[in-house]
VEXVEX-398771 format. One record per residue (C-alpha): residue in three letters; residue number from 1; x, y, z. Coordinates in nm, 4 decimals. Last residue first. Layout:
<torfis>
[torfi "ALA"; NUM; [X; Y; Z]]
...
</torfis>
This chain:
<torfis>
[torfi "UNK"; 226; [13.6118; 10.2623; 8.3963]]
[torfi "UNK"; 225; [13.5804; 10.5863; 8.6027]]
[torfi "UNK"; 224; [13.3052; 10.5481; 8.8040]]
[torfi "UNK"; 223; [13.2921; 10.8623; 9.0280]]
[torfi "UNK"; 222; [13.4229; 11.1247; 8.8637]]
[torfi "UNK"; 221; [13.2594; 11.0024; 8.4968]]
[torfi "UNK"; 220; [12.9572; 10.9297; 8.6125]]
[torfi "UNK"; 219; [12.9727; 11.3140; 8.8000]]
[torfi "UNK"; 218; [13.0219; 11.4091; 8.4639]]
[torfi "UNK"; 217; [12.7442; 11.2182; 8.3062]]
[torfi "UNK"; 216; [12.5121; 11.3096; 8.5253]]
[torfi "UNK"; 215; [12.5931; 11.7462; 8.5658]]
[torfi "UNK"; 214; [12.2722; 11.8195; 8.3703]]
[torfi "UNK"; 213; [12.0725; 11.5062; 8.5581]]
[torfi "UNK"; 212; [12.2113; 11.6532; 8.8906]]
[torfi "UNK"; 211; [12.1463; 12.0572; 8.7898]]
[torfi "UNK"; 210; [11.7862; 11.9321; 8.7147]]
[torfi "UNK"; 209; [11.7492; 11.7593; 9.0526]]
[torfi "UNK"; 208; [11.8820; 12.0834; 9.2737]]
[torfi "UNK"; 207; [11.6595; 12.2870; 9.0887]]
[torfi "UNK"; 206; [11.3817; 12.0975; 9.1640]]
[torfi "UNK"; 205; [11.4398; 12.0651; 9.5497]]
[torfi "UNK"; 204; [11.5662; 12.4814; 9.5101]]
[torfi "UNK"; 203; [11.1973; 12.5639; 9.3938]]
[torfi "UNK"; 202; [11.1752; 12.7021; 9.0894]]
[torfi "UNK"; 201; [10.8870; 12.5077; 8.9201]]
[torfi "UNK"; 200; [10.7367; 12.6965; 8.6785]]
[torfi "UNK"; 199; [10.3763; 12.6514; 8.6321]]
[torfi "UNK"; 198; [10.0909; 12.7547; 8.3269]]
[torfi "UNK"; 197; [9.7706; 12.6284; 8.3748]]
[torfi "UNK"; 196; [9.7640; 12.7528; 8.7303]]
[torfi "UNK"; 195; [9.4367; 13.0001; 8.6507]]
[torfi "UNK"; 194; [9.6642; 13.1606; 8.3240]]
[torfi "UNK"; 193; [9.9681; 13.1748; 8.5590]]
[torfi "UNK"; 192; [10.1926; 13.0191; 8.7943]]
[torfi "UNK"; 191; [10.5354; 13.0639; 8.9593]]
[torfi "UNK"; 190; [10.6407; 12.7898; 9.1819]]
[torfi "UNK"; 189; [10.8782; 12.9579; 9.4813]]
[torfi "UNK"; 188; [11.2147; 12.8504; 9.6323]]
[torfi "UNK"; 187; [11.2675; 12.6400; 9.9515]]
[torfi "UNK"; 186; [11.3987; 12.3540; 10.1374]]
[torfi "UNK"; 185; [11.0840; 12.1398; 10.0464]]
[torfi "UNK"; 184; [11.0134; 11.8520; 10.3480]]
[torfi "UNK"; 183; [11.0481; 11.5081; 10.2532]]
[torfi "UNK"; 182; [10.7760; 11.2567; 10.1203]]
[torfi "UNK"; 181; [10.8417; 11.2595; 9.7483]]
[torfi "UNK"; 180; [10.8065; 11.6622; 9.7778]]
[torfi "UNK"; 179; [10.7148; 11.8382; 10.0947]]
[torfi "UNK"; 178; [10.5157; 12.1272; 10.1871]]
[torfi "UNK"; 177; [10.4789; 12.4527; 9.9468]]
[torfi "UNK"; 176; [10.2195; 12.6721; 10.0671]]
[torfi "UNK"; 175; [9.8517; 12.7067; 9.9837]]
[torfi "UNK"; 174; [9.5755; 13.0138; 9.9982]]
[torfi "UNK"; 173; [9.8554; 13.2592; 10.0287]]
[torfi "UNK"; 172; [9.9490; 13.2853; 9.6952]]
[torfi "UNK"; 171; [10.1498; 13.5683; 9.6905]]
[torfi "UNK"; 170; [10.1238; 13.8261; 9.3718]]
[torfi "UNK"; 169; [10.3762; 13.9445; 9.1018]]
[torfi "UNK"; 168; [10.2664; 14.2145; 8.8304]]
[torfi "UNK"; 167; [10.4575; 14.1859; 8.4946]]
[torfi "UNK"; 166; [10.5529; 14.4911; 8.3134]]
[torfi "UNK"; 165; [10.6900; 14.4385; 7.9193]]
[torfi "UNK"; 164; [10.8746; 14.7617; 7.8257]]
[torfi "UNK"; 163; [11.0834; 14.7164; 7.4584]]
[torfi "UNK"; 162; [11.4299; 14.7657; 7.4000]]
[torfi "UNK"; 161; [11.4122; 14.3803; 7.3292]]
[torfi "UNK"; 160; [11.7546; 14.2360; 7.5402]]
[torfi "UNK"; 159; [11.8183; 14.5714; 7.8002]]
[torfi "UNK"; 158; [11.4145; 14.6655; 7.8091]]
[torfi "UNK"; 157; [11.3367; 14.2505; 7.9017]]
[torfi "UNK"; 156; [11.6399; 14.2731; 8.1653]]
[torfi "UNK"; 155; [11.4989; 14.6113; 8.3046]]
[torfi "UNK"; 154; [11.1794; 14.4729; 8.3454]]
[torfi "UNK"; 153; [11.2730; 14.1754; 8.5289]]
[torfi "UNK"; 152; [11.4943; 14.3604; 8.7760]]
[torfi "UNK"; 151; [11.2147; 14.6135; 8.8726]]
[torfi "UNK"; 150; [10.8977; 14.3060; 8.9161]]
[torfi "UNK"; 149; [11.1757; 14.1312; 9.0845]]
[torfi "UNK"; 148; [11.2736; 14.4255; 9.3372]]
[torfi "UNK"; 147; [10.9574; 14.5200; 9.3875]]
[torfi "UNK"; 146; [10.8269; 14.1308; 9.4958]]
[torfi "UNK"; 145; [11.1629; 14.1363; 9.7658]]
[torfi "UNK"; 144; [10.9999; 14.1983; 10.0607]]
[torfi "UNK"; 143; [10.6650; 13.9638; 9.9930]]
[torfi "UNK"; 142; [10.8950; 13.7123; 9.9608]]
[torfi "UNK"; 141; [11.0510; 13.7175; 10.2411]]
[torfi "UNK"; 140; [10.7396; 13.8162; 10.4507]]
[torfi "UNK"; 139; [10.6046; 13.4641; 10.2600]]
[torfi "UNK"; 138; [10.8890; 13.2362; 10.3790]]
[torfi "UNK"; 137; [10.7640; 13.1065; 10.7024]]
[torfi "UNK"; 136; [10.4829; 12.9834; 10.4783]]
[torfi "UNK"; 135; [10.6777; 12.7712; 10.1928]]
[torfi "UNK"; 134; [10.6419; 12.9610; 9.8440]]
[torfi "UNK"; 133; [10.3289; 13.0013; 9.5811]]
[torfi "UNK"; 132; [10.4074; 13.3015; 9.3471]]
[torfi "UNK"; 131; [10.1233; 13.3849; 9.0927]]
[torfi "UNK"; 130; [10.2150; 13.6076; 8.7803]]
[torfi "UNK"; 129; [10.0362; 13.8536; 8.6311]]
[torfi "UNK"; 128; [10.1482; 14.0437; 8.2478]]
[torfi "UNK"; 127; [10.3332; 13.7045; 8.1391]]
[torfi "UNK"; 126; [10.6795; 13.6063; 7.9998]]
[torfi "UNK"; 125; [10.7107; 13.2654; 8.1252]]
[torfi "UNK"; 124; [11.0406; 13.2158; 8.1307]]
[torfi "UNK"; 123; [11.1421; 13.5370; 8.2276]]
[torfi "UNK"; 122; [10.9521; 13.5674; 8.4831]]
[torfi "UNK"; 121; [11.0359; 13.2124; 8.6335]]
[torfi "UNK"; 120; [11.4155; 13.3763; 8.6299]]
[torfi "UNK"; 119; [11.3080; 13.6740; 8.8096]]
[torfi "UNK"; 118; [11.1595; 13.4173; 9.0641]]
[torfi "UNK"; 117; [11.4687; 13.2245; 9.1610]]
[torfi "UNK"; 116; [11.7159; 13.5418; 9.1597]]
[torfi "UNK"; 115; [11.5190; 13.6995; 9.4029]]
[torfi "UNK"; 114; [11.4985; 13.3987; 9.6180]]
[torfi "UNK"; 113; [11.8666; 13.3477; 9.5751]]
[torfi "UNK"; 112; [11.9027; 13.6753; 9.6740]]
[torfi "UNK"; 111; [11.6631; 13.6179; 9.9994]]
[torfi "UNK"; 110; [11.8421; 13.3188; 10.0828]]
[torfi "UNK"; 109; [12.1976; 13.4809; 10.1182]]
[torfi "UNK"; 108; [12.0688; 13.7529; 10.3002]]
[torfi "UNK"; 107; [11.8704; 13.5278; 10.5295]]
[torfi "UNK"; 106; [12.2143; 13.3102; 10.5873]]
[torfi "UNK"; 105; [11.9894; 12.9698; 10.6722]]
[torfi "UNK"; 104; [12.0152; 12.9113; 10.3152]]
[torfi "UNK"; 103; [12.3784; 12.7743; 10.2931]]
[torfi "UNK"; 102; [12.2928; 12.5181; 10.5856]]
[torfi "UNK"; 101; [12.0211; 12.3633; 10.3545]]
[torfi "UNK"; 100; [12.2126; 12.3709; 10.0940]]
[torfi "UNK"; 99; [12.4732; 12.1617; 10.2573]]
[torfi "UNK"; 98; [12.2293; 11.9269; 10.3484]]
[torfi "UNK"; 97; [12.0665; 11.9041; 10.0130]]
[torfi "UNK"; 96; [12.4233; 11.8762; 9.8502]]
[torfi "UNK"; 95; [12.4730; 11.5836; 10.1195]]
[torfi "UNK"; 94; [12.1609; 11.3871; 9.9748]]
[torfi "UNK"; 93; [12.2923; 11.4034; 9.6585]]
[torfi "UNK"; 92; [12.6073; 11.2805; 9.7231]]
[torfi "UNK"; 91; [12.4233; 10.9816; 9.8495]]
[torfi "UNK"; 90; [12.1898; 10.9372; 9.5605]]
[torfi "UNK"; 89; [12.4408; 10.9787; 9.3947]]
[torfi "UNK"; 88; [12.6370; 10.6601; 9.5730]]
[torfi "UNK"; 87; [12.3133; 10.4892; 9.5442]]
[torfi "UNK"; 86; [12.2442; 10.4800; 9.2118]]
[torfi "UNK"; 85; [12.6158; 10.3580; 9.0912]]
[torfi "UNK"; 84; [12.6258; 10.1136; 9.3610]]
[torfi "UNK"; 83; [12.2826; 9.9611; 9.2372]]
[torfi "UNK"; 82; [12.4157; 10.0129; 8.8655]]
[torfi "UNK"; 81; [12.7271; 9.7746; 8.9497]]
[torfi "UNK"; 80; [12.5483; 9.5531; 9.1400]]
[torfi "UNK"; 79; [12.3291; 9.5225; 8.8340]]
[torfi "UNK"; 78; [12.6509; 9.5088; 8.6083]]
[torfi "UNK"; 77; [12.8024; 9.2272; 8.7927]]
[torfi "UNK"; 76; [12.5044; 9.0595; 8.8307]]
[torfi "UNK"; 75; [12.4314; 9.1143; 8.4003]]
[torfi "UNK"; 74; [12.8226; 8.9932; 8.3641]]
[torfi "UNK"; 73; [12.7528; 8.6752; 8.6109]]
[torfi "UNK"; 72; [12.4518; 8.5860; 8.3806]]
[torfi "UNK"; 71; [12.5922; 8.6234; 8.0693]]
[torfi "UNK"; 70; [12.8824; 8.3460; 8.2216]]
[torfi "UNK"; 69; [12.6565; 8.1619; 8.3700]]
[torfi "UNK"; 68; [12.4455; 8.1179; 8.0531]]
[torfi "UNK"; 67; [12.7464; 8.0973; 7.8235]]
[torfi "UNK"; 66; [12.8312; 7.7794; 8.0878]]
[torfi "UNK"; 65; [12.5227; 7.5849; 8.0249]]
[torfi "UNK"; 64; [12.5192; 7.6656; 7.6679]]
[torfi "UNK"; 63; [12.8845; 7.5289; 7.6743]]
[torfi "UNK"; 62; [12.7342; 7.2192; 7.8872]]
[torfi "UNK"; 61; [12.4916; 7.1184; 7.6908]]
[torfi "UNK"; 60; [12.6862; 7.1255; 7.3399]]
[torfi "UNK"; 59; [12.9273; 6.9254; 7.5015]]
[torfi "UNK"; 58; [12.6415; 6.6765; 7.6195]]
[torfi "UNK"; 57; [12.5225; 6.6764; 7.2944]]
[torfi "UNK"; 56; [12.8091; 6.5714; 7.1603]]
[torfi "UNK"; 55; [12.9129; 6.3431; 7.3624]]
[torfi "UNK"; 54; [12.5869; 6.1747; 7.3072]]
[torfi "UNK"; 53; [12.6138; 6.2001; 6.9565]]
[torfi "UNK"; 52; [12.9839; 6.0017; 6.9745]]
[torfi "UNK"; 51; [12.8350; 5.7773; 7.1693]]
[torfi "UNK"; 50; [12.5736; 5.6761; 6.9265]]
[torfi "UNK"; 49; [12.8334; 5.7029; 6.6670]]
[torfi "UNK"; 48; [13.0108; 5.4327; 6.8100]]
[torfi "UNK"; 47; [12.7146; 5.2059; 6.9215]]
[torfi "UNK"; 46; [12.6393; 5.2478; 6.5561]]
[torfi "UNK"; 45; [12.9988; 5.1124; 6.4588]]
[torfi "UNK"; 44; [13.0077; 4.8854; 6.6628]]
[torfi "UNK"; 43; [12.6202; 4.7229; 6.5731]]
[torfi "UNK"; 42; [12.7492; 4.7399; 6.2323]]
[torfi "UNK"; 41; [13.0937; 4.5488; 6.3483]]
[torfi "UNK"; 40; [12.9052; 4.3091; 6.5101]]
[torfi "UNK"; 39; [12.6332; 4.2568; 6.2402]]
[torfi "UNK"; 38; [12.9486; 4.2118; 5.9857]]
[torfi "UNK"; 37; [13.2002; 3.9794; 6.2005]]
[torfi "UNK"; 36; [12.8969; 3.7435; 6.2622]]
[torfi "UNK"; 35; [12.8158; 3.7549; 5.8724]]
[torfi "UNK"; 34; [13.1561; 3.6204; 5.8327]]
[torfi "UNK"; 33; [13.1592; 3.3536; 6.0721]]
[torfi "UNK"; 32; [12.8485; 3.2556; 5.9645]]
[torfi "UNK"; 31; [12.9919; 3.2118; 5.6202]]
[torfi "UNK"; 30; [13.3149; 3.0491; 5.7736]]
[torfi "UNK"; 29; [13.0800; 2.8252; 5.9437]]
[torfi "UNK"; 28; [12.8594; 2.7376; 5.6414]]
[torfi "UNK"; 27; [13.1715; 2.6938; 5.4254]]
[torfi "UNK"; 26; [13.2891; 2.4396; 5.6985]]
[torfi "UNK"; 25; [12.9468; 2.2350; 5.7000]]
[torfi "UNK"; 24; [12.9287; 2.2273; 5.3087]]
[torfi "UNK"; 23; [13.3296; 2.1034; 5.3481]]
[torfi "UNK"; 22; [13.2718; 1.8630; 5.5844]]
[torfi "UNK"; 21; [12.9218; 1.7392; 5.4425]]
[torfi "UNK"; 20; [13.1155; 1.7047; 5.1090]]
[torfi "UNK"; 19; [13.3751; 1.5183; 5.2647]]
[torfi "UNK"; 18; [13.1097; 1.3015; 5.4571]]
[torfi "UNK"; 17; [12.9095; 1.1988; 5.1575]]
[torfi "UNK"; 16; [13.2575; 1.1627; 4.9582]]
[torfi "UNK"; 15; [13.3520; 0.8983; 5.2781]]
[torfi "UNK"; 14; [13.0438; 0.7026; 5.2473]]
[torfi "UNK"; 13; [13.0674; 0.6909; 4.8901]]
[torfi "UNK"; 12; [13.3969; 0.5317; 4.9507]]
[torfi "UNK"; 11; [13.2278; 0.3181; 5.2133]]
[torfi "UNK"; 10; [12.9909; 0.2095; 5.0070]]
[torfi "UNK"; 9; [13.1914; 0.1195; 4.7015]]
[torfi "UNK"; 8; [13.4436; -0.1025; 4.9464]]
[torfi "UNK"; 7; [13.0895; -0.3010; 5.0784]]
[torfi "UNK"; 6; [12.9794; -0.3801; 4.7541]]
[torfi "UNK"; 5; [13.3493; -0.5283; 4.6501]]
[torfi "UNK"; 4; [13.3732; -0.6198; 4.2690]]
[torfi "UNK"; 3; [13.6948; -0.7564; 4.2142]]
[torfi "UNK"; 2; [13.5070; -1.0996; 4.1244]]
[torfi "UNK"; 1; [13.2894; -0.9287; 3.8608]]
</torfis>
């Protein structure tokens, strides 16, 4: 009992107490430590991909941004394109009407393509009375040439059927030809029939018009070659 020492016993369970504590408090730490390097490596990673995303979108953003400019360039270019197109016949056909005009001031030249104008209405419309409408100043013309037609036609319908078909011509003098989408008709007739239920357009504004959309994709073609 004499080697007994209290006060040596306490302190050496003093000293486990605190080497335990050590180690508990060190093991806590390192745990922390741990769990530390976990959260901040999760909240990393999601930052990461966050960013990533964003990028992505923004990519995403700006190709859509730049297919729209681009699609919208091409339909400007095309536009312009169509605009230039338009106008450039619309030029040329502005100087056929000019130089038409100038043809038909040559009465002799006028007054067969007169002729020619209203045996081909005949024909068309294949009736026993026809009604001619034409510009004013033009009515002595036309009233010159009405034998002529009436002859020509019925030879053409004897030469192609071997049958006679007569068709009587007549000037309608109750109304002229004016003007057409606000500028003045060159010439030509409108043949009618059947009280005006039946017209043919001949004159040389509508001719002109249908020989343009015939000749379109030619003069297209001329003009815009790609």
């Amino acid at each position: 009992m004499a080697d007994f020492n209290p006060q040596e016993r306490v302190k050496k369970m003093v000293n486990a107490i605190k080497a335990e504590a050590t180690e508990k408090a060190e093991q806590i730490k390192d745990n922390a430590a741990q769990q530390f390097r976990i959260e901040k490596n999760k909240l990393l990673n999601q930052q990461k991909e966050r960013i990533i995303e964003e990028y992505k979108r923004k990519i995403e953003s700006y190709t859509i941004e730049k297919r729209i400019q681009r699609s919208s360039k091409i339909n400007q270019s095309r536009l312009s394109k169509m605009q230039a197109r338009f106008e450039l016949i619309q030029r040329l056909k502005e100087e056929v009407r000019q130089k038409m005009s100038q043809l038909i001031q040559d009465q002799s030249v006028y007054k067969e393509l007169l002729k020619n104008l209203i045996v081909q209405g005949m024909i068309k419309l294949l009736e026993p009375r026809i009604e001619l409408t034409c510009l004013e100043q033009d009515v002595p013309l036309v009233r010159s040439i009405l034998g002529v037609c009436q002859e020509e036609f019925q030879q053409i319908i004897k030469k192609e059927t071997t049958k006679d078909f007569k068709t009587t011509l007549s000037i309608n003098q109750s109304q002229y030809l004016t003007e057409k989408s606000g500028k003045p008709i060159l010439g030509g007739v409108v043949l009618s029939c059947a009280n005006s239920r039946i017209v043919c357009s001949n004159t040389l504004d509508d001719r002109l018009e249908l020989s343009l959309q015939e000749f379109l994709p030619d003069i297209r073609n001329g003009l815009f070659r790609k």
